[in-house]
Backbone as CSV, one residue per row, in Angstrom:
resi,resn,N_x,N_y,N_z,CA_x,CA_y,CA_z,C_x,C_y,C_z
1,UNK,74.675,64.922,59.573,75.495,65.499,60.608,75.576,64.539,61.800
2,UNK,74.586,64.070,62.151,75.040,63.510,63.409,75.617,61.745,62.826
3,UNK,75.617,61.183,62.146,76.628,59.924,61.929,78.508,60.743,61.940
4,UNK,78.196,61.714,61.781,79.590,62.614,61.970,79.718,63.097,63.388
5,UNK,78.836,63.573,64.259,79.353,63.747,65.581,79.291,62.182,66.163
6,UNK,78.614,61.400,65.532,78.408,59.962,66.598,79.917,59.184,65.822
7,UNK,80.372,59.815,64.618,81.876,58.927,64.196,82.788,59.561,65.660
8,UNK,82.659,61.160,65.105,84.013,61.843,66.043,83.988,61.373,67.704
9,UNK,82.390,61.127,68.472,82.453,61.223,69.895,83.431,59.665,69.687
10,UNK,83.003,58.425,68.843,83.885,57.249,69.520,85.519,57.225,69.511
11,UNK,85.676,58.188,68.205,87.213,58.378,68.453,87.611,59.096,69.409
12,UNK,87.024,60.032,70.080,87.529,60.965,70.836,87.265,60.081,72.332
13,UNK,86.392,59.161,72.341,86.189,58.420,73.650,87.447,57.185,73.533
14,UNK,87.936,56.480,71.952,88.887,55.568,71.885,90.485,56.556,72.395
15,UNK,90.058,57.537,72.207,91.590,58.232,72.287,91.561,59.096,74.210
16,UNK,90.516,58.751,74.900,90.173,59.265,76.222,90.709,61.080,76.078
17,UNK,89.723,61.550,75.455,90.022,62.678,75.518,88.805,63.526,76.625
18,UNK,89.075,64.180,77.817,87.948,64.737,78.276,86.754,64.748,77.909
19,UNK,85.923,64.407,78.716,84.244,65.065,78.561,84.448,66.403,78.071
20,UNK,84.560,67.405,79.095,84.826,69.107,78.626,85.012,68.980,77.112
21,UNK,86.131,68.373,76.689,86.895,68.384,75.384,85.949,68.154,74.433
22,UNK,85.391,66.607,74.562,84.823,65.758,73.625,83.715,67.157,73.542
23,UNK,82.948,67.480,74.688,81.646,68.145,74.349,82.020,69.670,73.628
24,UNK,82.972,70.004,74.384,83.245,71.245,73.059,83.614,70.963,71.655
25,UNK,84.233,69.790,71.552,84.251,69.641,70.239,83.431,68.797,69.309
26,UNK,82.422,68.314,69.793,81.063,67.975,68.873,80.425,69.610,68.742
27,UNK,79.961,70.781,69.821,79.632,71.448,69.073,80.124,72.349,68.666
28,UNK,81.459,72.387,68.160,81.847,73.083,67.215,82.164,72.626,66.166
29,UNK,82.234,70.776,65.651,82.292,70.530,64.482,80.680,70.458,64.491
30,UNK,79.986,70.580,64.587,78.105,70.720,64.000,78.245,72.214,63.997
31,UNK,78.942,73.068,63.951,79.253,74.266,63.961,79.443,74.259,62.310
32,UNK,80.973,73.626,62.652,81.413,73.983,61.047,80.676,73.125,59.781
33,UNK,80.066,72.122,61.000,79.299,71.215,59.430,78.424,71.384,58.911
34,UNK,77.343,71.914,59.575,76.529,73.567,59.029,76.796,74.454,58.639
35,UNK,77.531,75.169,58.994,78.191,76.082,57.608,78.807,75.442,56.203
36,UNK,79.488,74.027,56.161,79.649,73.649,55.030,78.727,73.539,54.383
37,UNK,77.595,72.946,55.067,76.203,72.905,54.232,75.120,73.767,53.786
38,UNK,75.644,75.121,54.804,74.781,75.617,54.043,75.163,76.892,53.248
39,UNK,76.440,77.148,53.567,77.483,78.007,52.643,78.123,77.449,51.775
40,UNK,78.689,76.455,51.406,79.346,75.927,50.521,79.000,75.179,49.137
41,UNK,79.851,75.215,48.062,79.024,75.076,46.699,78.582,73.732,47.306
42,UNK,79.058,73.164,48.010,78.852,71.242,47.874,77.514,71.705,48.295
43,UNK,76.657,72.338,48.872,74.846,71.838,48.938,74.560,71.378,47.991
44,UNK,75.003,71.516,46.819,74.205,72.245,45.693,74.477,70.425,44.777
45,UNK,75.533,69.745,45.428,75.945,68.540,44.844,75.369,67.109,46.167
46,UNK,74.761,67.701,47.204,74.471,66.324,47.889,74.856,66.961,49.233
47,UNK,75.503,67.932,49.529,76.079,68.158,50.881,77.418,67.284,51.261
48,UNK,78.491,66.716,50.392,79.125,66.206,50.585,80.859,66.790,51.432
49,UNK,80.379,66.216,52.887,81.665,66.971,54.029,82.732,65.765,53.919
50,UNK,84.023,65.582,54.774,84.521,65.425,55.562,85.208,65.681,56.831
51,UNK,85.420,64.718,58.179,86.105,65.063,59.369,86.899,64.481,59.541
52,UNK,87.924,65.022,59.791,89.045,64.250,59.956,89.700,65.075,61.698
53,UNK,90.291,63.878,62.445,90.515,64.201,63.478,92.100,63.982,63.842
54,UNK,92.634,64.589,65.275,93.825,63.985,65.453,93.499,64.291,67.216
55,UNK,93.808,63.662,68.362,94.062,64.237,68.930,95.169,63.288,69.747
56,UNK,96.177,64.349,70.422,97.121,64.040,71.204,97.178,64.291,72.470
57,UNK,98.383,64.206,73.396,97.926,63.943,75.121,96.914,65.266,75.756
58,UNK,97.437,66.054,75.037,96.492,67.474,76.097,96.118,68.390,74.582
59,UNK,95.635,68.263,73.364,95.116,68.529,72.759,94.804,67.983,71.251
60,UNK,93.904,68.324,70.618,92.836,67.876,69.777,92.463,68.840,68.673
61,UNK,92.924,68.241,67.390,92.594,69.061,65.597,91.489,68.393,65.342
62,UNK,90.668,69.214,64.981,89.499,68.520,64.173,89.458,69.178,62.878
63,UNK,88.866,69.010,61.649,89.204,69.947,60.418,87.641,68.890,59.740
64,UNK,86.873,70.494,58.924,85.761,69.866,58.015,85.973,70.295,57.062
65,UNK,85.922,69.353,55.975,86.463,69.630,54.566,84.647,68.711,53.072
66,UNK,85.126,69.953,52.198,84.369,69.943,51.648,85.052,69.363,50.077
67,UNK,84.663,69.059,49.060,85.277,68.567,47.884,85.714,69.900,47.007
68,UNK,85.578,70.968,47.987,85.927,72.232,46.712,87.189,72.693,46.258
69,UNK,87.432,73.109,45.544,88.724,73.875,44.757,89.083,74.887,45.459
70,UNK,90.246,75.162,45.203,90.345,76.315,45.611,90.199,77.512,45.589
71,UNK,89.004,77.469,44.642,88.025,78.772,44.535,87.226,78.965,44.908
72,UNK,86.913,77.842,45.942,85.525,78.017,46.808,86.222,77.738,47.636
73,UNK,87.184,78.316,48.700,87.623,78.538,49.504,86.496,79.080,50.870
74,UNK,86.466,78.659,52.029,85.367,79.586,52.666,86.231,80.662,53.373
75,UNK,85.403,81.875,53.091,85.717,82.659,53.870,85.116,83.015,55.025
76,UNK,85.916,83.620,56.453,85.428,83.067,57.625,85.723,84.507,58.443
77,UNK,84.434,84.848,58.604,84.236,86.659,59.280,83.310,86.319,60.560
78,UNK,83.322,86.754,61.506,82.828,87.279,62.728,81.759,88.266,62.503
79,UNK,80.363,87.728,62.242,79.826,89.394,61.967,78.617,89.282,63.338
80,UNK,78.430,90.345,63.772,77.182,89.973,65.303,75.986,89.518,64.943
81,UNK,75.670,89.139,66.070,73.993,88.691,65.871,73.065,89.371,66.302
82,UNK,72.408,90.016,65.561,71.187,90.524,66.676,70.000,89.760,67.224
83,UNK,69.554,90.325,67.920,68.652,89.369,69.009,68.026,88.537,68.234
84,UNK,67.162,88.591,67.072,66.216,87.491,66.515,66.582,86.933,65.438
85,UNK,68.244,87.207,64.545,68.532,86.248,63.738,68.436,85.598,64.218
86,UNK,69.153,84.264,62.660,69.123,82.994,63.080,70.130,82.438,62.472
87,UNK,71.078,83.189,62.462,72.497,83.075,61.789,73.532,83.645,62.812
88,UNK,74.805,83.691,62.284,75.781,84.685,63.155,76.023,84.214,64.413
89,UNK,75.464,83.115,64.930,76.045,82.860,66.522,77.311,81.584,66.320
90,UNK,77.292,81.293,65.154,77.579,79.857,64.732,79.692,79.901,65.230
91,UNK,79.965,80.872,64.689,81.942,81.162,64.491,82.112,81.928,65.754
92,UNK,81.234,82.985,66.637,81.803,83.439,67.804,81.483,82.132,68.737
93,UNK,80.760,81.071,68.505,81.078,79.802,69.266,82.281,78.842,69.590
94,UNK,82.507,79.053,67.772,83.956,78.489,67.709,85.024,79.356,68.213
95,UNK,85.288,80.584,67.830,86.397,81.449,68.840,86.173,81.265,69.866
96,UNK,85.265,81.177,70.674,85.121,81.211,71.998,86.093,80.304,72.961
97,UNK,85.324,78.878,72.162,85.362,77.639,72.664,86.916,77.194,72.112
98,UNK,87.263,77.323,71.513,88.653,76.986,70.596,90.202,77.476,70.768
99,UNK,91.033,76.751,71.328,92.676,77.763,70.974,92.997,78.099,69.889
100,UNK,92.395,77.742,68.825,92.784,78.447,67.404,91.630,77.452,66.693
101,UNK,91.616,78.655,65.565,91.029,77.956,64.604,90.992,78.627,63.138
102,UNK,90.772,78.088,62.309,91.130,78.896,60.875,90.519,78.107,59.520
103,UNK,91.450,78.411,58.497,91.099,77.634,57.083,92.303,76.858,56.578
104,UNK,92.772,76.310,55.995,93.417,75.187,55.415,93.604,74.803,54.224
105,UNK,94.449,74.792,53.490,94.266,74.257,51.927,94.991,72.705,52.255
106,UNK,94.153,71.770,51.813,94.653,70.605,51.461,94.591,69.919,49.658
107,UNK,95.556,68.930,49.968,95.234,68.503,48.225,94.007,68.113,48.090
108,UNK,93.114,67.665,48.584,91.385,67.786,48.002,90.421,68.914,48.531
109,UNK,90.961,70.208,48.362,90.353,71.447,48.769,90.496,71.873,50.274
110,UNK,89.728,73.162,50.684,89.829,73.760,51.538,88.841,73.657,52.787
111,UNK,89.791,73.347,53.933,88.849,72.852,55.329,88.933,73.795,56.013
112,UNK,87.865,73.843,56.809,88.490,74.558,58.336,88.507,73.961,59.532
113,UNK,89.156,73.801,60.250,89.927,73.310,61.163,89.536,73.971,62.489
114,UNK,89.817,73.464,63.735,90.145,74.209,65.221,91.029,73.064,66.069
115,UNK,91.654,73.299,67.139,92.098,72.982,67.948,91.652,73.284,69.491
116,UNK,91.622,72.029,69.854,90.990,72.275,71.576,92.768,72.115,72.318
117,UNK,92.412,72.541,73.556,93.455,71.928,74.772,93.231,72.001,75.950
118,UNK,94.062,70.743,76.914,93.368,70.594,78.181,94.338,70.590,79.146
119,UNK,94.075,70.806,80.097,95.661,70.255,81.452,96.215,68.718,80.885
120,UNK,97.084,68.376,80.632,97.445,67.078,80.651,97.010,66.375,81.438
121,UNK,96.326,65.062,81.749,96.233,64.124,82.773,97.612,64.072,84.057
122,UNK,96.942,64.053,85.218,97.946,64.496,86.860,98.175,62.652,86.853
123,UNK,99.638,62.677,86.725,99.957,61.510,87.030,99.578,60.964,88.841
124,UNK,99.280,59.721,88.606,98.509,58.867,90.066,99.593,59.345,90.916
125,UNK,98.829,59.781,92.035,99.399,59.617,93.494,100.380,58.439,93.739
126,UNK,101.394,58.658,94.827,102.156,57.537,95.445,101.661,57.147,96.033
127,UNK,101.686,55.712,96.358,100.928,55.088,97.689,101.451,55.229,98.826
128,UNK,100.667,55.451,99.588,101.423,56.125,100.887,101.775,55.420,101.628
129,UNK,102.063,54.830,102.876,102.721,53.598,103.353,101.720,53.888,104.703
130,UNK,100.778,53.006,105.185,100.115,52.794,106.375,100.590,52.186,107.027
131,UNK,101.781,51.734,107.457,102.743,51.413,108.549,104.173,51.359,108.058
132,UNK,104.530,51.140,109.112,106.416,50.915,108.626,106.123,49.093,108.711
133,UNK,106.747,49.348,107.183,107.500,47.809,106.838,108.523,47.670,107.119
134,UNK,108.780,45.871,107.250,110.215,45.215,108.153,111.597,45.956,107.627
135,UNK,112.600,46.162,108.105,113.356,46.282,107.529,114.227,45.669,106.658
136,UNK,115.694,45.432,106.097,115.951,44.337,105.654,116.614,42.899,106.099
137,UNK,115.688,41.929,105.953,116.183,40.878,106.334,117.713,40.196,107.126
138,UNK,118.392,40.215,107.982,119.773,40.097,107.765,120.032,38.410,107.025
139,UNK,121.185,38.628,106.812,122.001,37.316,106.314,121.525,36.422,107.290
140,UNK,120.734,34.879,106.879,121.580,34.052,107.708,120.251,33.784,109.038
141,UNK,119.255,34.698,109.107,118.116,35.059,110.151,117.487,34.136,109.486
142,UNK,115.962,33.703,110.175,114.631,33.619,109.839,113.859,34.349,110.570
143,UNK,114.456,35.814,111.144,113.830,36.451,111.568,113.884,38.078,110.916
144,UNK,112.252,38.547,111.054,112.825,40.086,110.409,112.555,41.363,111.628
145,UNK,113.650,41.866,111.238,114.090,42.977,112.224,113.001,44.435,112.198
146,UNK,113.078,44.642,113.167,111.858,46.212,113.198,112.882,47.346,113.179
């Protein structure tokens, strides 16, 4: 797991996506990459995941995919936690933290996915002018006019 959050943080730092962002979305893919591992047939073959990412100006897909068919589809329920499990906190993290999130069929099986989003970056201030500059030159001067 973590050569997978330490792949996703450099893309998400090559693509300047928020701190806020980046950090919600490492833990919610160690979210879903624990549940692949420990719900999904792949334990049972090596634990074998993938992450695949995208993100664009004011938001960010992440999707973890496992080598399964589409009969090992995961299914993905909300059930509570009570005080001393040690399960169940894992998907009301991801709703929480997430504008959507769900399941996926791709041609090498079924992922699940979320999406983050952020304010777009506030384009830079104008520079403000700390005095009045000359006006324009006339024809013909070597002098400039106030």
């Amino acid at each position: 797991m973590r050569e997978a959050r330490d792949w996703l943080r450099r893309r998400l730092d090559l693509a300047r996506v928020p701190t806020p962002a980046t950090d919600d979305a490492l833990l919610i893919t160690s979210e879903l990459i624990t549940n692949a591992l420990l719900h999904s047939p792949m334990r049972d073959r090596g634990g074998a995941f993938f992450v695949s990412a995208m993100a664009f100006r004011n938001c960010l897909r992440v999707s973890v995919r496992t080598n399964g068919t589409a009969s090992t589809a995961p299914h993905l329920r909300l059930v509570p936690a009570g005080p001393d499990s040690e399960h169940g906190r894992g998907l009301p993290i991801v709703d929480a933290l997430s504008a959507d999130w769900g399941v996926e069929s791709t041609r090498r099986g079924q992922a699940v996915y979320f999406t983050l989003e952020w304010d777009p970056p506030r384009p830079p201030e104008p520079c403000r002018r700390t005095r009045d500059l000359p006006h324009q030159r006339p024809a013909g001067t070597n002098t400039w006019e106030r």
